[in-house]
C-alpha positions as a Markdown table, in Angstrom:
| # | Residue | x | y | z |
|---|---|---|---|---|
| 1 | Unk | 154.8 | 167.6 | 79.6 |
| 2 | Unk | 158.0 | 168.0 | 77.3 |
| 3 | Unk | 161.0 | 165.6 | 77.9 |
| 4 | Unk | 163.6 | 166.9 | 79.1 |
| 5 | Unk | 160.8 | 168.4 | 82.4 |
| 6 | Unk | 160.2 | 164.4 | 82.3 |
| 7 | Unk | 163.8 | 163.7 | 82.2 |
| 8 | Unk | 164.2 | 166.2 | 85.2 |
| 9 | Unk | 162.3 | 164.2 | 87.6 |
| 10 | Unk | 164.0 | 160.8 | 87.4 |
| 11 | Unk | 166.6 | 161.9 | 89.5 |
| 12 | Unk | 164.4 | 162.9 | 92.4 |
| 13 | Unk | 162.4 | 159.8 | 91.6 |
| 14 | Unk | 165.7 | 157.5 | 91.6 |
| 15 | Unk | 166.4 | 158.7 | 94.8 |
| 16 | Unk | 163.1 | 158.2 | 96.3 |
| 17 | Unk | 162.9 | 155.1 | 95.1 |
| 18 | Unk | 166.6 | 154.1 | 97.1 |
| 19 | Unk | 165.9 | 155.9 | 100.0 |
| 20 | Unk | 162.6 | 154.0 | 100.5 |
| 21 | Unk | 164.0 | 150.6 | 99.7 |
| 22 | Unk | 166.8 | 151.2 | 101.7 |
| 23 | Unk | 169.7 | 151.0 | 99.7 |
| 24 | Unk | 173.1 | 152.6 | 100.0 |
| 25 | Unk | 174.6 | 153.9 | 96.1 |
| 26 | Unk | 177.5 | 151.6 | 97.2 |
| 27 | Unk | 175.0 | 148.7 | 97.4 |
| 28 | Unk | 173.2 | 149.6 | 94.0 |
| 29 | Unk | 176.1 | 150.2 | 92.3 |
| 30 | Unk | 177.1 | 146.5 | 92.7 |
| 31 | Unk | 173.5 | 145.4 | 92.1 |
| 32 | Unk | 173.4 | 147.2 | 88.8 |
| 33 | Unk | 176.9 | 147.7 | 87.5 |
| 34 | Unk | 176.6 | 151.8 | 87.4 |
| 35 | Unk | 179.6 | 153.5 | 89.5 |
| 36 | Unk | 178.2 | 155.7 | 92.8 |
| 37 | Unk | 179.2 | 158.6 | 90.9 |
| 38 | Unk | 177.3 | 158.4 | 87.6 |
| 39 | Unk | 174.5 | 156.9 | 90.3 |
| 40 | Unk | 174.9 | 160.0 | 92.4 |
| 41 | Unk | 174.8 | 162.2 | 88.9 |
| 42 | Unk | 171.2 | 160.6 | 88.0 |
| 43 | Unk | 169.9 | 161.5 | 91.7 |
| 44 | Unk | 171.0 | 164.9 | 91.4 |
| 45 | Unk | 169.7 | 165.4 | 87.7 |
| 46 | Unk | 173.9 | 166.4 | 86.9 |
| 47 | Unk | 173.7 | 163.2 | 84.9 |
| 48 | Unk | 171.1 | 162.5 | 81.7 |
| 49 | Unk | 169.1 | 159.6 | 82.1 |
| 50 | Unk | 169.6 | 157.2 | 79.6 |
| 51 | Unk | 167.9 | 154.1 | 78.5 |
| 52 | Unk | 171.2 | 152.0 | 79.4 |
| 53 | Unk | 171.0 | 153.2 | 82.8 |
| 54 | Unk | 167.2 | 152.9 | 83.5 |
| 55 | Unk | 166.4 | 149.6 | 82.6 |
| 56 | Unk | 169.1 | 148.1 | 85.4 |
| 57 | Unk | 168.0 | 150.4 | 87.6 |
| 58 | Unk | 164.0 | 149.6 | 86.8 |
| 59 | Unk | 165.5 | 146.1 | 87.6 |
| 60 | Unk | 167.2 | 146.7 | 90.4 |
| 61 | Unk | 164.3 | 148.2 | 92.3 |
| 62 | Unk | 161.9 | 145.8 | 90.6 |
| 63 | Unk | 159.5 | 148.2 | 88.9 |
| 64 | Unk | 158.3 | 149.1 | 85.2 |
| 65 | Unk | 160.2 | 151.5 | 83.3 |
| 66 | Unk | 157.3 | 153.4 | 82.9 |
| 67 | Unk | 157.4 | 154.0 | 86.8 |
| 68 | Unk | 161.0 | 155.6 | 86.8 |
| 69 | Unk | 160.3 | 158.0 | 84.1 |
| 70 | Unk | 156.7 | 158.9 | 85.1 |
| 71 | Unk | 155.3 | 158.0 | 82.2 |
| 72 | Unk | 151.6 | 159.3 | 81.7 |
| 73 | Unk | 148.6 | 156.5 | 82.5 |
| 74 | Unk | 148.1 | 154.6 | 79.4 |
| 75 | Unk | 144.6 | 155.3 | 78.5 |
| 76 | Unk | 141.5 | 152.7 | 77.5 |
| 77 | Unk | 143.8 | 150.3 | 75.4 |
| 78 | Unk | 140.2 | 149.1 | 74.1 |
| 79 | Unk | 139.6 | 149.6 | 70.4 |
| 80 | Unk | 136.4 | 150.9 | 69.9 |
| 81 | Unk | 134.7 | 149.8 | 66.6 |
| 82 | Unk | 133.2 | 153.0 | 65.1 |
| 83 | Unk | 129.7 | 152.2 | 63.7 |
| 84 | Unk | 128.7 | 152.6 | 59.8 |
| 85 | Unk | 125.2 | 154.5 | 59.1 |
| 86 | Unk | 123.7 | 153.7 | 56.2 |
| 87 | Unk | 120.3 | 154.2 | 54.7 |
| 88 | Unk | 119.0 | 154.7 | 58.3 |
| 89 | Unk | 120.7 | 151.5 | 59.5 |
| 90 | Unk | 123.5 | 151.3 | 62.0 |
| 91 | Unk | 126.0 | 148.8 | 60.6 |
| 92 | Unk | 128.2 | 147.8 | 63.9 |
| 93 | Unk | 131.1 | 146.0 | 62.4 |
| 94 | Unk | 132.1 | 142.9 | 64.4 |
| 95 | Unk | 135.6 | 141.8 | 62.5 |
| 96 | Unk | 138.6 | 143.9 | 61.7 |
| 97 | Unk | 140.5 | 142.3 | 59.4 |
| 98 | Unk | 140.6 | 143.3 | 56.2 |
| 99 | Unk | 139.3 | 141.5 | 53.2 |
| 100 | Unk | 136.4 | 138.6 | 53.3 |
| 101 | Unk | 134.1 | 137.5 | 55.3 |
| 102 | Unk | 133.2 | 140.4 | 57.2 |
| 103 | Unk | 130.7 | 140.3 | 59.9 |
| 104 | Unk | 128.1 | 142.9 | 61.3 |
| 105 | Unk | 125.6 | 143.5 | 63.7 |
| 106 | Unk | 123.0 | 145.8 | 62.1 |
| 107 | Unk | 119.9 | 147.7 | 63.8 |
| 108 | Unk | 116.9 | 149.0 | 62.0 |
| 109 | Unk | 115.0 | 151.6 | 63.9 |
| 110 | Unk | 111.8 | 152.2 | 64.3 |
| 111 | Unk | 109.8 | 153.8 | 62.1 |
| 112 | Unk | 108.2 | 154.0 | 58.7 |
| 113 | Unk | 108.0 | 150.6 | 57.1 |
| 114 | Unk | 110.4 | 151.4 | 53.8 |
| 115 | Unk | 109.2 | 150.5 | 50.3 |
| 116 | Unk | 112.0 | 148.0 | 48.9 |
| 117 | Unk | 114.6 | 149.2 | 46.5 |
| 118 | Unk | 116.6 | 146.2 | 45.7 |
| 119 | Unk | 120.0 | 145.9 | 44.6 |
| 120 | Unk | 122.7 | 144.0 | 43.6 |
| 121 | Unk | 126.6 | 143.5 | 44.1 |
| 122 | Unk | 129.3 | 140.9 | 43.9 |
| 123 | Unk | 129.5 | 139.2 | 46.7 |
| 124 | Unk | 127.6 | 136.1 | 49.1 |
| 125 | Unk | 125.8 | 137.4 | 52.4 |
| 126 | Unk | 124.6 | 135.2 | 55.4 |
| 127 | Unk | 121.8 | 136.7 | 57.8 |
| 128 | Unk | 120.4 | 135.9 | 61.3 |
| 129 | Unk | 117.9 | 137.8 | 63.2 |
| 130 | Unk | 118.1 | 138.5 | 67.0 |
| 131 | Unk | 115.4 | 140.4 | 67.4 |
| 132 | Unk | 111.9 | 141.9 | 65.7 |
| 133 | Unk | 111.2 | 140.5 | 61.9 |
| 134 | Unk | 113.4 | 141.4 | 58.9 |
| 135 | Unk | 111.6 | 141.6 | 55.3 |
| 136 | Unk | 113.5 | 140.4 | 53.0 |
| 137 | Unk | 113.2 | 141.0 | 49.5 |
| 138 | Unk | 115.3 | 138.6 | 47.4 |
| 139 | Unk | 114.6 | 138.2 | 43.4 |
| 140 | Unk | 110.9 | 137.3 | 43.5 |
| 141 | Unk | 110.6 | 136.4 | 47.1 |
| 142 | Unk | 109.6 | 138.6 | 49.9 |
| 143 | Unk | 110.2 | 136.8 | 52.9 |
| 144 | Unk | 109.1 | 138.0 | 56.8 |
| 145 | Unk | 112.5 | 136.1 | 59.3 |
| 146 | Unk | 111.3 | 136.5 | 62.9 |
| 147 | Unk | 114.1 | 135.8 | 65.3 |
| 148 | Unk | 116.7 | 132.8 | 65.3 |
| 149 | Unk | 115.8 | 132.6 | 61.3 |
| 150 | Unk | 118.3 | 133.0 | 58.8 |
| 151 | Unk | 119.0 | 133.2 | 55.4 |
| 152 | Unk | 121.8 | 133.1 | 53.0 |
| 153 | Unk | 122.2 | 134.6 | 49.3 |
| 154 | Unk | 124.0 | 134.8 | 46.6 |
| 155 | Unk | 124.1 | 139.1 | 46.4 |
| 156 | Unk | 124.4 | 139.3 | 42.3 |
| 157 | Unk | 120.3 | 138.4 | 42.8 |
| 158 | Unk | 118.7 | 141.7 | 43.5 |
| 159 | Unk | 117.8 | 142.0 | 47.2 |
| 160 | Unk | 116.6 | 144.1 | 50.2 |
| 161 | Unk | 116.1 | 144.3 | 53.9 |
| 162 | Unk | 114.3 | 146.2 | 56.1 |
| 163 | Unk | 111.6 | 146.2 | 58.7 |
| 164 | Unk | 109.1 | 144.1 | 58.2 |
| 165 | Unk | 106.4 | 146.0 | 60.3 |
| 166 | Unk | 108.1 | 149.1 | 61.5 |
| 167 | Unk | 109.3 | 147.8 | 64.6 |
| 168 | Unk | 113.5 | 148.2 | 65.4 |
| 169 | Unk | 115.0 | 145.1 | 64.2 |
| 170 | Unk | 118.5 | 143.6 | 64.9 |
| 171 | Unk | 120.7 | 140.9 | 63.2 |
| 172 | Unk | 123.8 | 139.7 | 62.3 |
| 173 | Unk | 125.1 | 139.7 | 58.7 |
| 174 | Unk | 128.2 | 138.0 | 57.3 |
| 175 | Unk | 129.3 | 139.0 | 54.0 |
| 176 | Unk | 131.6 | 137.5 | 51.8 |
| 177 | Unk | 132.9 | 140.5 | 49.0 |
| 178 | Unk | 134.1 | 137.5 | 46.6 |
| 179 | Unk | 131.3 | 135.0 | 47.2 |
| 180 | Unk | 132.3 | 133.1 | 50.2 |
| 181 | Unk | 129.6 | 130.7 | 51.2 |
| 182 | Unk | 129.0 | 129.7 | 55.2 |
| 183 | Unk | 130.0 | 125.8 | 55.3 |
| 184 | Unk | 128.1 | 124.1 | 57.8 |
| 185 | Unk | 130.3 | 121.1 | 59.1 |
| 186 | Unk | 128.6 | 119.9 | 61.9 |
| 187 | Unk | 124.7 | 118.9 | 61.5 |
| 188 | Unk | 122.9 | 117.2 | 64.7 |
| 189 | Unk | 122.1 | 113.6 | 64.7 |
| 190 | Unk | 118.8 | 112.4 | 63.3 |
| 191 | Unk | 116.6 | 110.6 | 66.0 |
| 192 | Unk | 116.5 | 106.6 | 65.5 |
C-alpha cells in the first residue's frame, strides 16, 4: 500500500470515526482547534492529511494515530536470537550486548562420541550442565560433569568439550573474551 492510497482513506475514516461518536464538525472544531472547513476538507480527502492535524484529531476521538491512518498491524515485536552452529553444536546465544561476558546455551546432539581436539584462546569461560554429561578436556584433565556441575577456566589452557558418551547434552556457557572471572558473592552458611 503506497501513501498517498493510505493518505486517501483518512478522510473516509475521519468521518466515520465522527459520525459514530456523534459529533457535529462545529463541535470538533472547538474540541480540536481545526476550522469546519479544513475539517470538512480532511473528510472529503480535498484536504492532505497532515501530522499537525491528525494528532488533535487522534486526541479528540481518543484513539492511536496508527488507527486514523490505518497503519498495517505491527508484526511479532519479539527479537528472535538466531542460533550459531558450530562444530555440530548449536550455540543459542542468551545476551545481546555487545562485548564481555557473553552467555550461551549450547546443545550437543547425539551421536558419535568425538575424539578431543583441544584449543586455546584469550579469554575466561564458565560452564554448567543441564542435562546428559559433558567431557571435558582441560590441559591434562579429562573430566566427565553430569548435570548441576560446573566448571570454570581460564581458555589460554588448551581445552575441549563434547559428549561424554554420545548422548545429546545441554549447558550453559558464559564466556568472558578478556578474562572475566564469575565472582561468587554470596556463599550459604556453614551448619553450627
Amino acid at each position: 500500500m503506497t501513501a498517498s492510497s493510505i493518505l486517501r482513506e483518512v478522510g473516509p475514516r475521519l468521518r466515520e470515526l465522527r459520525k459514530k461518536s456523534g459529533h457535529t464538525l462545529a463541535a470538533l472544531a472547538e474540541t480540536t482547534g481545526i476550522s469546519v472547513s479544513t475539517l470538512s476538507r480532511l473528510e472529503s480527502g480535498q484536504r492532505k492529511a497532515t501530522l499537525e492535524l491528525l494528532l488533535p484529531l487522534a486526541r479528540a476521538h481518543r484513539v492511536p494515530l496508527d488507527e486514523l491512518v490505518g497503519a498495517p498491524p505491527v508484526g511479532d515485536p519479539r527479537v528472535h536470537q538466531q542460533p550459531i552452529h558450530r562444530h555440530g553444536m548449536t550455540f543459542l546465544p542468551l545476551t545481546r550486548q555487545i562485548g564481555s561476558p557473553q552467555a550461551f546455551k549450547i546443545i550437543i546432539p547425539a551421536g558419535p562420541v568425538q575424539v578431543p581436539e583441544p584449543k586455546t584462546h584469550e579469554g575466561y569461560e564458565w560452564i554448567f550442565v543441564l542435562s546428559g554429561r559433558v567431557r571435558l578436556v582441560l590441559g591434562d584433565h579429562d573430566l566427565s560433569l553430569a548435570p548441576g556441575e560446573a566448571a570454570e577456566f581460564d581458555t589460554r589452557t588448551p581445552h575441549w568439550f563434547g559428549s561424554a558418551n554420545g548422548d545429546p547434552v545441554e549447558f550453559l556457557s558464559i564466556f568472558g573474551s578478556q578474562g572475566e572471572r564469575m565472582h561468587v558473592r554470596a556463599r550459604p552458611k556453614k551448619p553450627a
